[in-house]
N, C-alpha and C positions, 0 to 999 in steps of 0.2 A: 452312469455318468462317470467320467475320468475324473481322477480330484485335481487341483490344482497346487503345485508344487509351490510354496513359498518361499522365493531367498532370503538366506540369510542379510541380513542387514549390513552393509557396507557403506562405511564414510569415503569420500574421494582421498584421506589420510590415508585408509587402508590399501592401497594396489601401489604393487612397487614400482620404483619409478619408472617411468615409456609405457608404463601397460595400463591401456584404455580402459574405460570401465563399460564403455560400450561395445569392444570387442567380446566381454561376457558376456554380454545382453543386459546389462545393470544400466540403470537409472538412478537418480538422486533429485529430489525438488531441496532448492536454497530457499532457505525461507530468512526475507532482511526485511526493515526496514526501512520506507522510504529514505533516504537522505537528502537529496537534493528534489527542489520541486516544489510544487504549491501543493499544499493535505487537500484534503477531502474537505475538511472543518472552514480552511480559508477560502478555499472556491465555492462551498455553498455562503458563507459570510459578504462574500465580495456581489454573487446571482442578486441575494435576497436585499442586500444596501442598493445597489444597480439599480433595480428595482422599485423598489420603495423613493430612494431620493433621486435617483437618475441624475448621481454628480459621483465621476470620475475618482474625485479627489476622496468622498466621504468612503468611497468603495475601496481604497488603497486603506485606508485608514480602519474601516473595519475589518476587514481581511487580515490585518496584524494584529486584530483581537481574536480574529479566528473563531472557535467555538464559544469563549465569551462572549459576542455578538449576538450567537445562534440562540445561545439559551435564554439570554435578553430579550431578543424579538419575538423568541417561541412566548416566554412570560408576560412580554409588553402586550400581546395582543389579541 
């Protein structure tokens, strides 16, 4: 078997300016994040209120407790 050539490690800083990093065959994963957007923690908070009290308004409300909610409801029950 042929071995597999590894490249060297390149930041998108490293290639000089106009030059692609996909004209070498390079690749790069950005790892961020989320900024904007509802977590994970608030959309299961918001399912499991929805849920349980099937009022709008309680599901707004724990949803900006977020994961305090979750680990409330996981212990409440």
């Amino acid at each position: 078997m042929a071995e597999k050539i590894k490249p060297a490690r390149m930041r998108p800083e490293d290639y000089e300016p106009g030059e692609s990093p996909m004209a070498r065959g390079a690749t790069y994963v950005r790892k961020e994040v989320v900024k904007n957007g509802v977590g994970f923690g608030s959309a299961l908070a918001i399912a499991i209120s929805f849920t349980t009290h099937e009022s709008v308004l309680w599901a707004i409300i724990h949803g900006i407790f977020s994961w305090f909610y979750v680990i409330y409801f996981v212990l409440t029950r």
